[in-house]
N, C-alpha and C positions, 0 to 999 in steps of 0.2 A: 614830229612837229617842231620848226624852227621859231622858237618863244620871240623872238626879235620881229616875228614877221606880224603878233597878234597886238601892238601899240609903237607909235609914232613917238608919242609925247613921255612914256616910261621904259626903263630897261626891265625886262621880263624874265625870271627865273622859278624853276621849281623851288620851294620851299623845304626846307629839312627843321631836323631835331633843333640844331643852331640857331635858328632861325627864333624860336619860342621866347624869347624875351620883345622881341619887335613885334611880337603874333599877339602877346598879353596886353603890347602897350595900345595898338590899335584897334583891339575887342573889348576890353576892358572898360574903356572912353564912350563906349555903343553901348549902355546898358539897357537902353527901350528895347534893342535887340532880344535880349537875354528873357527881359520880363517876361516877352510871349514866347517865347523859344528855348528854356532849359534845356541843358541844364549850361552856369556861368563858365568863360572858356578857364580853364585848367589844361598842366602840362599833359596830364593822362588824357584828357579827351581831344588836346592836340595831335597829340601819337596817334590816337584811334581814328581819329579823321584823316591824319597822313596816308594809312592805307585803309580807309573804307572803301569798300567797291558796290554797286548795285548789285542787282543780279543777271547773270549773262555778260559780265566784262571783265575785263583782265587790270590787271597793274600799267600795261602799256598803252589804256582807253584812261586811265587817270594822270591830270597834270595841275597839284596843289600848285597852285601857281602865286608870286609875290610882284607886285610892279612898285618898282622904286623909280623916286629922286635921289640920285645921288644914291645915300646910305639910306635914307629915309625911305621904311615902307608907308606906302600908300593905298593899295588895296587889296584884297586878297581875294582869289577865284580860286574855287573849286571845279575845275572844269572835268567833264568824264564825254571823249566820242564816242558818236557812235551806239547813244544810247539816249530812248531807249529802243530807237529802230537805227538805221542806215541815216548818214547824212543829218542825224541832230545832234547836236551839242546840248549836254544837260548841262547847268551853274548849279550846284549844289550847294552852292555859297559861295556870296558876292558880298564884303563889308571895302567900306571906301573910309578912309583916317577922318576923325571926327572934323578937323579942323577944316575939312576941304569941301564939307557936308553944305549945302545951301547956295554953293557958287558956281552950279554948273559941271562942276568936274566930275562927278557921278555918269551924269547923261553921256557929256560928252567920250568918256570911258565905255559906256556900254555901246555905243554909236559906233564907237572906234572896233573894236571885236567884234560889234557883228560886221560889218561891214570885212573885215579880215579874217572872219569865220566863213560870209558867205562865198571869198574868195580862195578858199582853201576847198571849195565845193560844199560846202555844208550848206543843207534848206531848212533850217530853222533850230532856234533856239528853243529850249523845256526848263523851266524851274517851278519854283513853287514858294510860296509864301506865307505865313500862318493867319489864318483868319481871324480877323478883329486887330490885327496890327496895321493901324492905318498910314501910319509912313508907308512901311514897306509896299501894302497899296496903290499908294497914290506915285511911289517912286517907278515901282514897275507898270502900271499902267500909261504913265505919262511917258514911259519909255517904249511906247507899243506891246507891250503882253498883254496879252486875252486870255484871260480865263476858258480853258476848255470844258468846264464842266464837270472835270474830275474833281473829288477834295476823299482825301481819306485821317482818319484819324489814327495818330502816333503820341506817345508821351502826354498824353493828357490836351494834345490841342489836336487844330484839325491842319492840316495844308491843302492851300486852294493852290494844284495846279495848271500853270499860265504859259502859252505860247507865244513866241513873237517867228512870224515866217522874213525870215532872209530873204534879195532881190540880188 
């Protein structure tokens, strides 16, 4: 996957170890996040998210992905292909720099990758989101995700997840 091809308006790179002081500054700033979704980001639980995999994928279906200004990160995607069937794209985690929070730049970020997800061939987006967290909610819904009806429970909350089909 060429990272340049998934945003017009950011330069796009996998993310590494190095990376975790820009990864604490821009999570850290998100605590609503946190409150429904333990546990708070930590170096260790950065590492372990580096390589978490689903089930049925490899290291080359995962791409921790960081989209900068400049030096400045801005948002981070957890992207994995190809899962969990052919042709979707799961976000395992999507957080956008606080300060950029309320002005559109969210949307228009999510608008931008699918749109260059669905040109890469991919028919639809999977994530999920933890129930009773009403930003997150109201962020992914107004961003076209549907609820499919699944929700299972993990770490003491539930996650409802949400589709959005690619055109």
């Amino acid at each position: 996957m060429n990272y340049s091809d998934l945003s017009r308006s950011y330069s796009v790179r996998q993310l590494t170890v190095a990376d975790y002081p820009a990864v604490y500054s821009l999570c850290s700033a998100n605590p609503l996040f946190y409150e429904h979704c333990p546990p708070f980001i930590s170096e260790e639980q950065f590492r372990a998210d580096l390589l978490a995999l689903p089930p049925r994928t490899t290291v080359q279906d995962k791409h921790y992905l960081g989209f900068f200004e400049g030096m400045r990160l801005c948002a981070i995607l957890d992207l994995i292909t190809d899962y969990p069937g052919p042709e979707i794209a799961f976000w395992g985690f999507f957080m956008l720099e606080k300060t950029m929070q309320g002005q559109g730049r969210g949307t228009a970020l999510v608008s931008e990758l699918c749109s260059a997800l669905s040109g890469m061939g991919f028919r639809a987006v999977r994530l999920g989101w933890v129930r009773g967290n009403p930003q997150a909610e109201h962020f992914w819904k107004k961003n076209a995700f549907v609820p499919t009806g699944v929700t299972y429970d993990t770490n003491g909350y539930t996650v409802v997840v949400a589709r959005r089909e690619l055109t």
